[in-house]
One Martini backbone bead per residue (centre of mass of N, CA, C, O) as a GRO file, in nm:
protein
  116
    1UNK     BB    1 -34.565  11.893  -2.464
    2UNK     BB    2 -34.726  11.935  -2.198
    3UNK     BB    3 -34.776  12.201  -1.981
    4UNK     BB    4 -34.776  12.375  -1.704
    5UNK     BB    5 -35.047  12.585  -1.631
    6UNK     BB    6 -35.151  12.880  -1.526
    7UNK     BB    7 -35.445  13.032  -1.417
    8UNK     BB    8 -35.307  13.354  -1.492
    9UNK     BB    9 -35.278  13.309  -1.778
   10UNK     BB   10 -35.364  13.333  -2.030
   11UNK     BB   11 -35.488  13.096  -2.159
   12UNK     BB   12 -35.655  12.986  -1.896
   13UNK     BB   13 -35.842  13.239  -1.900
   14UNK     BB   14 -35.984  13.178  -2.180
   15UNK     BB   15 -36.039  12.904  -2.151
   16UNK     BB   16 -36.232  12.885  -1.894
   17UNK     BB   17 -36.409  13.120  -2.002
   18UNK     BB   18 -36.520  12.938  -2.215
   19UNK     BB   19 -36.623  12.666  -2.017
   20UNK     BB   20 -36.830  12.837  -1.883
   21UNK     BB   21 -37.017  12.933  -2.112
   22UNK     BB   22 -37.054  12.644  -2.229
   23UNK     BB   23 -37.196  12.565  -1.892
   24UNK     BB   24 -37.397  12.789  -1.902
   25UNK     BB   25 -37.574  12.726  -2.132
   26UNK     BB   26 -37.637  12.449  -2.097
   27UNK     BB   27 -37.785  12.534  -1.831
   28UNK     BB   28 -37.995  12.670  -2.021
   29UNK     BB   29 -38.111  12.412  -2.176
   30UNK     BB   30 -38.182  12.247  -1.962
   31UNK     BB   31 -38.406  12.405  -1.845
   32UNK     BB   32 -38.567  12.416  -2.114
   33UNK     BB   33 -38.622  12.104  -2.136
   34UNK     BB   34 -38.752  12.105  -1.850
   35UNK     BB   35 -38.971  12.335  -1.879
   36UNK     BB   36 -39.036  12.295  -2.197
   37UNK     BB   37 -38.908  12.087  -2.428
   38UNK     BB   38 -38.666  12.260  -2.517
   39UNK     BB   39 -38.333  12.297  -2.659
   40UNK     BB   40 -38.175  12.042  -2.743
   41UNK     BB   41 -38.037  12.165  -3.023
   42UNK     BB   42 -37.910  12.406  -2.884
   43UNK     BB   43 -37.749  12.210  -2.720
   44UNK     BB   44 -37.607  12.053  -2.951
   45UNK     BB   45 -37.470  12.265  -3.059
   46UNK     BB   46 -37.269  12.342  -2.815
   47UNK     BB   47 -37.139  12.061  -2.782
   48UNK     BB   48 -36.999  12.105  -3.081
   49UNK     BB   49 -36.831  12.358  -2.998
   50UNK     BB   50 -36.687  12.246  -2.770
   51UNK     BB   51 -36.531  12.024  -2.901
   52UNK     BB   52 -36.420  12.179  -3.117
   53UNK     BB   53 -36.219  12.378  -2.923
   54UNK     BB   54 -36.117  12.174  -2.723
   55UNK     BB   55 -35.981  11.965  -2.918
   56UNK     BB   56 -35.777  12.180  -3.065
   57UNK     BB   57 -35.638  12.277  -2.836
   58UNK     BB   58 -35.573  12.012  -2.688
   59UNK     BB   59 -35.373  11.940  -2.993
   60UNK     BB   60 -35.206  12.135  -2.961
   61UNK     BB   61 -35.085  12.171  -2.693
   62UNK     BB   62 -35.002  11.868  -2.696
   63UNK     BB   63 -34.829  11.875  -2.992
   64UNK     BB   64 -34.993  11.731  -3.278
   65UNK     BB   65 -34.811  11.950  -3.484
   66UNK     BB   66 -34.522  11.908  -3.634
   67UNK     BB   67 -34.275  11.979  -3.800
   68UNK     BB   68 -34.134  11.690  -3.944
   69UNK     BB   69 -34.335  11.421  -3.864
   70UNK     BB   70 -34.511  11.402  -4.062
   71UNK     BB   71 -34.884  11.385  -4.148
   72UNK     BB   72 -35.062  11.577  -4.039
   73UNK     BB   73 -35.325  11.370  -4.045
   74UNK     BB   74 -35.192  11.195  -3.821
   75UNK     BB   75 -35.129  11.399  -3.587
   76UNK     BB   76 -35.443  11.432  -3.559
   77UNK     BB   77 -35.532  11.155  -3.502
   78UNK     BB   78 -35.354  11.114  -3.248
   79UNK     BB   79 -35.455  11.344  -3.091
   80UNK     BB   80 -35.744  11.306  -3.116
   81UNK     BB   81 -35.710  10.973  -2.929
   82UNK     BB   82 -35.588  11.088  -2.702
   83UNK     BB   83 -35.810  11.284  -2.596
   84UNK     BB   84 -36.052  11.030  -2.583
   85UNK     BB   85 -35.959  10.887  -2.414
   86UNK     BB   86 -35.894  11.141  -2.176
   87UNK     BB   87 -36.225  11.257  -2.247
   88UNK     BB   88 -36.489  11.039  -2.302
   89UNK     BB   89 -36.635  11.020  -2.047
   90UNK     BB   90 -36.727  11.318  -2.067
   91UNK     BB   91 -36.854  11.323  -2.388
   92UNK     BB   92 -37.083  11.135  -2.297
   93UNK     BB   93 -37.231  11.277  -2.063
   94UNK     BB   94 -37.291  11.528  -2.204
   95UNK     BB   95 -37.437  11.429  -2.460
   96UNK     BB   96 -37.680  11.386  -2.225
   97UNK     BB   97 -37.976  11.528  -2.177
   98UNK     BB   98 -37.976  11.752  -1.928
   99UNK     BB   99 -37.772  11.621  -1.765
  100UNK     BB  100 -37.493  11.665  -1.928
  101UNK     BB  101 -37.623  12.019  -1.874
  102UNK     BB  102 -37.535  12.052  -1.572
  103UNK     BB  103 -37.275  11.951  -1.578
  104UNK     BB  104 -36.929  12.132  -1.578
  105UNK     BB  105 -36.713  11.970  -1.792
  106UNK     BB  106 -36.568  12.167  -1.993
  107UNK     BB  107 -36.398  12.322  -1.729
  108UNK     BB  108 -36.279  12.044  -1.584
  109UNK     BB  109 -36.138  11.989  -1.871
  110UNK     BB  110 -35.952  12.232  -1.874
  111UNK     BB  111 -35.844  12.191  -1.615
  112UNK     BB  112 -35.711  11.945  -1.641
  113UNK     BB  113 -35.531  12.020  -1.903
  114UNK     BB  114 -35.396  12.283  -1.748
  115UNK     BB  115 -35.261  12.014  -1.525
  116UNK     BB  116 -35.079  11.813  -1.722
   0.00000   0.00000   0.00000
């Protein structure tokens, strides 16, 4: 299971910093869609990219995967339930154009991740 890390840990410095970036980029695309009415695309890229790197970490760190307890994808699909569960209230929110791209919520799921 996850242990509690230290916000000071790599772990912790890496993915926050992750985060960061993830709803820096969000909050200019939010910008764009509001001043231009472009950037969507651009958005839900970030967004895909982000669940990608959040939900894989999330399910290593939780020990998703361990050798020698059944198949690899039942593993996989049960730690990305957990996950899901877990966040997936966020990743609705997340989702929803341009409001959802101005709450940090990628740092916050990290942070809350971080501290579990």
């Amino acid at each position: 299971m996850a242990e509690k890390t230290s916000l000071l840990s790599p772990e912790a410095v890496l993915m926050l910093s992750v985060g960061i970036i993830l709803d820096f980029s969000s909050i200019i695309c939010a910008i764009l869609i509001i001043l231009l009415g472009a950037g969507l695309i651009l958005s839900k890229i970030v967004y895909i990219i982000g669940f990608i790197i959040v939900t894989i970490w999330s399910i290593f760190r939780g020990g998703g995967i361990q050798r020698g307890k059944g198949k690899m994808s039942k593993q996989v699909s049960k730690g990305f339930g957990k996950f899901l569960k877990k966040y997936g209230k966020n990743l609705v929110i997340k989702a929803v154009p341009a409001i959802g791209d101005i709450i940090p919520l990628w740092t916050i799921t990290i942070y809350t991740e971080l501290k579990s």
